[in-house]
Chimera marker file (.cmm) of the C-alpha trace (Angstrom):
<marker_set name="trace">
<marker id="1" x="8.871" y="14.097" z="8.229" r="1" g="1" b="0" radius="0.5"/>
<marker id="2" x="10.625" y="15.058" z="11.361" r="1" g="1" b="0" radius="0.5"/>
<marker id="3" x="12.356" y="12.989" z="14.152" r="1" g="1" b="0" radius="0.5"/>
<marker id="4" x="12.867" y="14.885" z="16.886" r="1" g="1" b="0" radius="0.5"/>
<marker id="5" x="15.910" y="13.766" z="19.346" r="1" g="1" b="0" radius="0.5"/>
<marker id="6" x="14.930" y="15.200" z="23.571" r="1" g="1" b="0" radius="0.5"/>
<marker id="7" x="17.664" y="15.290" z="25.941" r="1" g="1" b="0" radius="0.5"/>
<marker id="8" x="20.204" y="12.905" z="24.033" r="1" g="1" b="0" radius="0.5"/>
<marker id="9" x="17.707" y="10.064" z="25.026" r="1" g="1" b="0" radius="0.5"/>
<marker id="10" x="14.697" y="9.873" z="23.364" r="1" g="1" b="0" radius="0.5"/>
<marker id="11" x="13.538" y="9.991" z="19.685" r="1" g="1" b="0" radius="0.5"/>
<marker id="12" x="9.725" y="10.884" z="18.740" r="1" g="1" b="0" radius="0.5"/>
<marker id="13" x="8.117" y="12.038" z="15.505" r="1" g="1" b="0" radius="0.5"/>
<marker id="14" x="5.266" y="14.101" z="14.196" r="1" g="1" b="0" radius="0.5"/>
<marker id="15" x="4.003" y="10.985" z="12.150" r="1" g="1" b="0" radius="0.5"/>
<marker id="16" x="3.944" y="8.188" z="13.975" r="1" g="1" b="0" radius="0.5"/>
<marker id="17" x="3.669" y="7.054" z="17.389" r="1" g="1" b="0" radius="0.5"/>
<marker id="18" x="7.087" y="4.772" z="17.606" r="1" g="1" b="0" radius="0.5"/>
<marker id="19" x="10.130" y="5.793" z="19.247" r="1" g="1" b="0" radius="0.5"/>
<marker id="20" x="13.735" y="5.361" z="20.099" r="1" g="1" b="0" radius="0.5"/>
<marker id="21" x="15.119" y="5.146" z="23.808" r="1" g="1" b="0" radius="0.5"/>
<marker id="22" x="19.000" y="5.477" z="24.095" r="1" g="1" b="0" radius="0.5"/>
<marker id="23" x="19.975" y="2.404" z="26.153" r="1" g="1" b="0" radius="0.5"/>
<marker id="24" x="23.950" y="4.043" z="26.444" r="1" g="1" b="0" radius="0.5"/>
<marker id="25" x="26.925" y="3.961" z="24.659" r="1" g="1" b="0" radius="0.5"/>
<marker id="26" x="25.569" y="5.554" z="21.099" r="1" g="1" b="0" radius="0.5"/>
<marker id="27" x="23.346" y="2.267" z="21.214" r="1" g="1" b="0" radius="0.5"/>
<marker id="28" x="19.498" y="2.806" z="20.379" r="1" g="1" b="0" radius="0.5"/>
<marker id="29" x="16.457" y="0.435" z="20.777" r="1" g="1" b="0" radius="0.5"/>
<marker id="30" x="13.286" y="1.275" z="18.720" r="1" g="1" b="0" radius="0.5"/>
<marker id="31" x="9.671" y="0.303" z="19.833" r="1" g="1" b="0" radius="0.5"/>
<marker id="32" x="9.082" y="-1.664" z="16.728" r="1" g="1" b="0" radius="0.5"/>
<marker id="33" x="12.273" y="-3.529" z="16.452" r="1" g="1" b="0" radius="0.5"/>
<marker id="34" x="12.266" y="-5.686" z="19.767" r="1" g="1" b="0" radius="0.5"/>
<marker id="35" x="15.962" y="-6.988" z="20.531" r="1" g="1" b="0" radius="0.5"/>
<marker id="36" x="17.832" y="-4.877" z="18.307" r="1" g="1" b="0" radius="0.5"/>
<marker id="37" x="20.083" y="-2.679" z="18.903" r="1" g="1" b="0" radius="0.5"/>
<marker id="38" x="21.094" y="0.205" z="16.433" r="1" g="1" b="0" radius="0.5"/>
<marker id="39" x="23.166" y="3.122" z="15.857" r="1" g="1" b="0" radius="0.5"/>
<marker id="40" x="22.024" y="6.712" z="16.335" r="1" g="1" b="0" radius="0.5"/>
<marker id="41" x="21.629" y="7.037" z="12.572" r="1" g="1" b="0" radius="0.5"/>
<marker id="42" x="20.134" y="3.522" z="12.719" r="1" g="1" b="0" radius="0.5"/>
<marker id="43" x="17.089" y="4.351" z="14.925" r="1" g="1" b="0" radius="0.5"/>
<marker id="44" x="16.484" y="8.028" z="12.747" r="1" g="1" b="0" radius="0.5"/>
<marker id="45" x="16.377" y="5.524" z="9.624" r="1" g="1" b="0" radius="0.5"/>
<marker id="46" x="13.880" y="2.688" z="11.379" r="1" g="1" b="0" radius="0.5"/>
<marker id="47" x="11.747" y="6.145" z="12.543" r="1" g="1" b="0" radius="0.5"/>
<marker id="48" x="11.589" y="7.265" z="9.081" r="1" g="1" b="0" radius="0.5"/>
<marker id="49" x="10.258" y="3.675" z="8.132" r="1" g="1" b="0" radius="0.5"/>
<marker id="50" x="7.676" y="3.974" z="10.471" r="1" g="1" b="0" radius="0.5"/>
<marker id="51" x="6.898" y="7.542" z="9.336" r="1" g="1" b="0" radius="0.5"/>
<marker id="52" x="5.991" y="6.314" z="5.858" r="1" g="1" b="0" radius="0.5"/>
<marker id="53" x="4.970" y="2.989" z="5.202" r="1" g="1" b="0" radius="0.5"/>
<marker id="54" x="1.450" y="3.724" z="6.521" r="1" g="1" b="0" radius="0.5"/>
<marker id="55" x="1.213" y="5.929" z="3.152" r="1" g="1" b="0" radius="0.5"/>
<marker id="56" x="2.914" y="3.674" z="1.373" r="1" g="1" b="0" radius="0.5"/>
<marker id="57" x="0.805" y="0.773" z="1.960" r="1" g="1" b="0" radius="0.5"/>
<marker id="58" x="-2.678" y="2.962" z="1.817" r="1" g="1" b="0" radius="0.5"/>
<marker id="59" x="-1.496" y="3.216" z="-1.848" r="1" g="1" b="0" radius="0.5"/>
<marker id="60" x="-0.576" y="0.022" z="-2.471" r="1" g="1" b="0" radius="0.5"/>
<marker id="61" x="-3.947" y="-0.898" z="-0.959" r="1" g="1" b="0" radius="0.5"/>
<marker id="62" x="-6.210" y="1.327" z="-3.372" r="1" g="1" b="0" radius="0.5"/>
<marker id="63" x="-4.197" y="-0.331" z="-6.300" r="1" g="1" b="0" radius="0.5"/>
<marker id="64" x="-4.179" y="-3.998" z="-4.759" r="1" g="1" b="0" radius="0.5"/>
<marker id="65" x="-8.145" y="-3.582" z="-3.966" r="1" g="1" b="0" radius="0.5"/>
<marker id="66" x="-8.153" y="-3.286" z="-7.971" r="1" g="1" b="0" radius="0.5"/>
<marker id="67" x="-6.737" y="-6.822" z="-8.215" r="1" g="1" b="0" radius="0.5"/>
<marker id="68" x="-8.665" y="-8.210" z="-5.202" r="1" g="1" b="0" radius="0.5"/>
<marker id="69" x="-5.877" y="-8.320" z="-2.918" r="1" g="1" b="0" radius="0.5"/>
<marker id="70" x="-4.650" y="-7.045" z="0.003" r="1" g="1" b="0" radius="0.5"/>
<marker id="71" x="-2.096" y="-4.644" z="0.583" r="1" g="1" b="0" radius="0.5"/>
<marker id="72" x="0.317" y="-6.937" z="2.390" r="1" g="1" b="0" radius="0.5"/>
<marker id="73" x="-0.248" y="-10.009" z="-0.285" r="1" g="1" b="0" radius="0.5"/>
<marker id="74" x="0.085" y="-7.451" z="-3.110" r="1" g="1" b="0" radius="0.5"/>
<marker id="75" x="3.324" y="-6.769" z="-1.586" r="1" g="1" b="0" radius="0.5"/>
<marker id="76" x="4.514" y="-10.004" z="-0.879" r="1" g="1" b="0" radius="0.5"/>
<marker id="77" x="3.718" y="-11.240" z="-4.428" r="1" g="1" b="0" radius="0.5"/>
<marker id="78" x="5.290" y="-8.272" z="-6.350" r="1" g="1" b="0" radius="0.5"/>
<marker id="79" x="8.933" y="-9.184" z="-4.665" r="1" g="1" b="0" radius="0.5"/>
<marker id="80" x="9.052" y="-12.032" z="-5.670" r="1" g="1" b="0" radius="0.5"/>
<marker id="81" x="10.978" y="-13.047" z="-8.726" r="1" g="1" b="0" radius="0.5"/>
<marker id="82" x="8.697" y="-13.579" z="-11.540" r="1" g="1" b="0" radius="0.5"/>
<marker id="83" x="7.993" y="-17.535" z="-12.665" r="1" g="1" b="0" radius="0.5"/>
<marker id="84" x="7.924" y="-16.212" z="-16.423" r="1" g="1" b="0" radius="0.5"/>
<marker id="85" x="11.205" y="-16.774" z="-18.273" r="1" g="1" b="0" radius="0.5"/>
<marker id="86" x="12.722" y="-12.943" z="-18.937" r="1" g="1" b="0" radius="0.5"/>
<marker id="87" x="13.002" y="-12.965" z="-22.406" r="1" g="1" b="0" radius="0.5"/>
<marker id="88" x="13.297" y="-9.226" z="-22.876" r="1" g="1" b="0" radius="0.5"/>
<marker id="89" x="16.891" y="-7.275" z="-23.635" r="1" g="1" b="0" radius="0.5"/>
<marker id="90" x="18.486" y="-6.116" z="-21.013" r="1" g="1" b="0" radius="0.5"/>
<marker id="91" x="17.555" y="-2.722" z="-19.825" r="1" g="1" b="0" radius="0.5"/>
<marker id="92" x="20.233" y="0.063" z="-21.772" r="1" g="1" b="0" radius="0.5"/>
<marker id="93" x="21.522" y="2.281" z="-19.221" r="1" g="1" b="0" radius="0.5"/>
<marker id="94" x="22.798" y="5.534" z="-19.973" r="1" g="1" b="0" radius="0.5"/>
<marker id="95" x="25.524" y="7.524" z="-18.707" r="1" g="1" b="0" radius="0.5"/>
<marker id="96" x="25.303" y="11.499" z="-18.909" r="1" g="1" b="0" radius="0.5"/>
<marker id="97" x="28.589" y="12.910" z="-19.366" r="1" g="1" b="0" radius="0.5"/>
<marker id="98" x="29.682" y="16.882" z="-20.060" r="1" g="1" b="0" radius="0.5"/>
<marker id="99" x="31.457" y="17.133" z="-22.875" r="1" g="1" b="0" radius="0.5"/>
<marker id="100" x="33.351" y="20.314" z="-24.686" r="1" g="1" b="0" radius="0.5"/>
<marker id="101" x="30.189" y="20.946" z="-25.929" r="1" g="1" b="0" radius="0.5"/>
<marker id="102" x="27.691" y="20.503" z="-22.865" r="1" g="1" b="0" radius="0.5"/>
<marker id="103" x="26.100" y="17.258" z="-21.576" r="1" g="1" b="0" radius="0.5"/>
<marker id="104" x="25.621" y="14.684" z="-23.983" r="1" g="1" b="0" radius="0.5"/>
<marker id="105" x="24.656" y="10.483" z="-23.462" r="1" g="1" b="0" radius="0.5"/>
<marker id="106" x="27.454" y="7.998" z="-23.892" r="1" g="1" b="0" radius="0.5"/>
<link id1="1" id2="2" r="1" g="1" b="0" radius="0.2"/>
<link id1="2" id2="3" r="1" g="1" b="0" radius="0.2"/>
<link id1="3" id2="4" r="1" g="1" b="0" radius="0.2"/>
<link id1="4" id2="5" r="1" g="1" b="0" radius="0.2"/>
<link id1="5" id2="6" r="1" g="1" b="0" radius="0.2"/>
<link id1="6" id2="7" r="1" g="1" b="0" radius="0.2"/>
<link id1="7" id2="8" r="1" g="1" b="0" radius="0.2"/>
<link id1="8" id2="9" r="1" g="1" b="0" radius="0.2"/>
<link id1="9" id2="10" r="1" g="1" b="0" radius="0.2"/>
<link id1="10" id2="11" r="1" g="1" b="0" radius="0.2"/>
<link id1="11" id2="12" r="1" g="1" b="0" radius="0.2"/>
<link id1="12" id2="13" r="1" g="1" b="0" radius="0.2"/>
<link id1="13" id2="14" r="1" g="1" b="0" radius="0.2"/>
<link id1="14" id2="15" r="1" g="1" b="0" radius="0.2"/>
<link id1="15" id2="16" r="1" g="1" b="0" radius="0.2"/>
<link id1="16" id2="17" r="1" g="1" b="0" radius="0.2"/>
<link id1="17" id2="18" r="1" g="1" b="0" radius="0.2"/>
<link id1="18" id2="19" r="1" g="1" b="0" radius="0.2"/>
<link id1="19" id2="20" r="1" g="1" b="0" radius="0.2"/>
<link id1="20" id2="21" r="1" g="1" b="0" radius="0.2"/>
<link id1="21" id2="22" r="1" g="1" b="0" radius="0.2"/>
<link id1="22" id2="23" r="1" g="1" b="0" radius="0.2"/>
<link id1="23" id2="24" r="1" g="1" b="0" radius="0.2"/>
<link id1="24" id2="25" r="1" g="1" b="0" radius="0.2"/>
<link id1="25" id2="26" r="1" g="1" b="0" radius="0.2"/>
<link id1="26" id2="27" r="1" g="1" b="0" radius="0.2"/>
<link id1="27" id2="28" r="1" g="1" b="0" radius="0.2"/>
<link id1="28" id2="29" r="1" g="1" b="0" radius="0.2"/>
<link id1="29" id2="30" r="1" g="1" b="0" radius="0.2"/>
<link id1="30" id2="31" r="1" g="1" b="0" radius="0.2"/>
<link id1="31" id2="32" r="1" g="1" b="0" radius="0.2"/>
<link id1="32" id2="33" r="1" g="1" b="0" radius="0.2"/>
<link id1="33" id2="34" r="1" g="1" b="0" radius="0.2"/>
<link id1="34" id2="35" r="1" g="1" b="0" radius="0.2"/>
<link id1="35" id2="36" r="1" g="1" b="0" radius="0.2"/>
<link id1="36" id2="37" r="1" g="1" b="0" radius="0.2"/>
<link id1="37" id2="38" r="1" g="1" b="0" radius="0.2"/>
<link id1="38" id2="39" r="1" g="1" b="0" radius="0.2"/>
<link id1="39" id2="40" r="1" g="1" b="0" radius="0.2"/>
<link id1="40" id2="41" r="1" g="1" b="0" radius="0.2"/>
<link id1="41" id2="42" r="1" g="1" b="0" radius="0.2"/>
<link id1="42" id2="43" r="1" g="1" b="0" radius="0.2"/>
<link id1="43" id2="44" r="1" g="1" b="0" radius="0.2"/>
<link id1="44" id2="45" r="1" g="1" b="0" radius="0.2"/>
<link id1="45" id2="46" r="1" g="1" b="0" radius="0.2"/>
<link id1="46" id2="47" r="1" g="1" b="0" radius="0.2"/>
<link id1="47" id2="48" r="1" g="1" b="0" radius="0.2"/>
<link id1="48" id2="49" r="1" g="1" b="0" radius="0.2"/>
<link id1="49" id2="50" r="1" g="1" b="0" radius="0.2"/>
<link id1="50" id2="51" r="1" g="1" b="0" radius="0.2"/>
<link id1="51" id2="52" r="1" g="1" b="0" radius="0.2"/>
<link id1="52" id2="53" r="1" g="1" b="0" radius="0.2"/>
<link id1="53" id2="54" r="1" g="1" b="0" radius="0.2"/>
<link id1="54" id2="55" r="1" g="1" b="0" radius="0.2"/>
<link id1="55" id2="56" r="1" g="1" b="0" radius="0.2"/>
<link id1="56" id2="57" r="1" g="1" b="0" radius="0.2"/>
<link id1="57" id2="58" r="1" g="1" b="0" radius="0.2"/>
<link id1="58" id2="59" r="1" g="1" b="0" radius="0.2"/>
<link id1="59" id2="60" r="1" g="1" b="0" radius="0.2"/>
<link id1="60" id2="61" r="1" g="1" b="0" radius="0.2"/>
<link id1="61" id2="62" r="1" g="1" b="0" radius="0.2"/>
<link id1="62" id2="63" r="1" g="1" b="0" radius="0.2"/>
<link id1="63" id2="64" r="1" g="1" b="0" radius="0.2"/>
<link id1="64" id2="65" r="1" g="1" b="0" radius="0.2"/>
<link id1="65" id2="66" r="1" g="1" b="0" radius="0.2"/>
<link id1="66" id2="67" r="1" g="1" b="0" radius="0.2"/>
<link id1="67" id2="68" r="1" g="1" b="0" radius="0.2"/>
<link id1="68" id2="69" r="1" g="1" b="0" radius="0.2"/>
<link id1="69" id2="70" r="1" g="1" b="0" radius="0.2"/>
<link id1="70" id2="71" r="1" g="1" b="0" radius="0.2"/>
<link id1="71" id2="72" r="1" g="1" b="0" radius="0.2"/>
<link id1="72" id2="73" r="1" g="1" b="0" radius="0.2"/>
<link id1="73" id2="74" r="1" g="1" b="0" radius="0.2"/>
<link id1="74" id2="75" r="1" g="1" b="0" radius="0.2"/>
<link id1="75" id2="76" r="1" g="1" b="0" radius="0.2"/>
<link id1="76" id2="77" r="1" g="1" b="0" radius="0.2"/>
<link id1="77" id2="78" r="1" g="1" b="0" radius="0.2"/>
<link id1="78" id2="79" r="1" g="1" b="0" radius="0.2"/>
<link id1="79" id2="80" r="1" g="1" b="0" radius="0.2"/>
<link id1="80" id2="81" r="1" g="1" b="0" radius="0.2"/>
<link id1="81" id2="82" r="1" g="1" b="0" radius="0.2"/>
<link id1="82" id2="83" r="1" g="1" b="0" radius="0.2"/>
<link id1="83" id2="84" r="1" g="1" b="0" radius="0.2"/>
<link id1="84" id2="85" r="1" g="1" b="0" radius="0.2"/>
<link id1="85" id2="86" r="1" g="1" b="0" radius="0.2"/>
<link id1="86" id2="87" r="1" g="1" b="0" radius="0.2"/>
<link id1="87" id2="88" r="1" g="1" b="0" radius="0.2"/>
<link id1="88" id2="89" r="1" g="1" b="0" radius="0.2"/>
<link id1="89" id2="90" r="1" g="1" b="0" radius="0.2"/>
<link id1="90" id2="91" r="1" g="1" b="0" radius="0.2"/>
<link id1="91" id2="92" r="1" g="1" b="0" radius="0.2"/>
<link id1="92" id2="93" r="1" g="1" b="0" radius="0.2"/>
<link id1="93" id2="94" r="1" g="1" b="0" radius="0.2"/>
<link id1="94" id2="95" r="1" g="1" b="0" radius="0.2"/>
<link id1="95" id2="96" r="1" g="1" b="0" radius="0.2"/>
<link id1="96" id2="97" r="1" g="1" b="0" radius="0.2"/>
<link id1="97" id2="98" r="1" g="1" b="0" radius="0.2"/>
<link id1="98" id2="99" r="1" g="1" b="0" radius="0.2"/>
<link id1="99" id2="100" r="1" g="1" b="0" radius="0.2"/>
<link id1="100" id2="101" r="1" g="1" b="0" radius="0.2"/>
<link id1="101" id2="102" r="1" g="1" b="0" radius="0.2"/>
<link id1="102" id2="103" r="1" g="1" b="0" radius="0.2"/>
<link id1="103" id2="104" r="1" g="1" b="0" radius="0.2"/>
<link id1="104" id2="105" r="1" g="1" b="0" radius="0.2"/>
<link id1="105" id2="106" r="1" g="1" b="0" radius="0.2"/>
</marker_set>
């Protein structure tokens, strides 16, 4: 993954075709985000979205074509919250912390 920033005006990358356009004042506009405007670190962020969802989604695709859906509707439904009441415990979290005697789990 690499954006690539020419002449202080112009992002492109190596993996996708969007881009960024400085429009002036640290301001950014990004082919796929029509009417926004975003920060420099903004329009590096939206460029790495664009440099990875197309792998993203051709895996969620193989495992949605399992399930005889799509890769968008496999998506959508896995967001949402689930209609099943969540009767399990709640998740135990750990916390690593060094102690006298190395790292332990509190």
């Amino acid at each position: 993954m690499a954006v690539h920033v020419i002449a202080s005006s112009l992002m492109t990358s190596d993996l996708t075709a969007h881009r960024a356009r400085s429009v002036g004042h640290g301001s950014w506009v990004v082919s796929y985000l029509p009417g926004r405007t975003l920060t420099c670190a903004q329009a590096v962020a939206a460029l790495r979205v664009a440099e990875v969802v197309p792998t993203l989604l051709d895996l969620v695709g193989e495992l949605a074509d399992e399930v005889g859906l799509t890769a968008l509707e496999a998506v959508g439904m896995a967001v949402r919250q689930s209609s099943w009441p969540d009767d399990r415990p709640a998740p135990t979290r750990h916390r690593w912390t060094a102690g006298a005697h190395g790292a332990g789990v509190s």
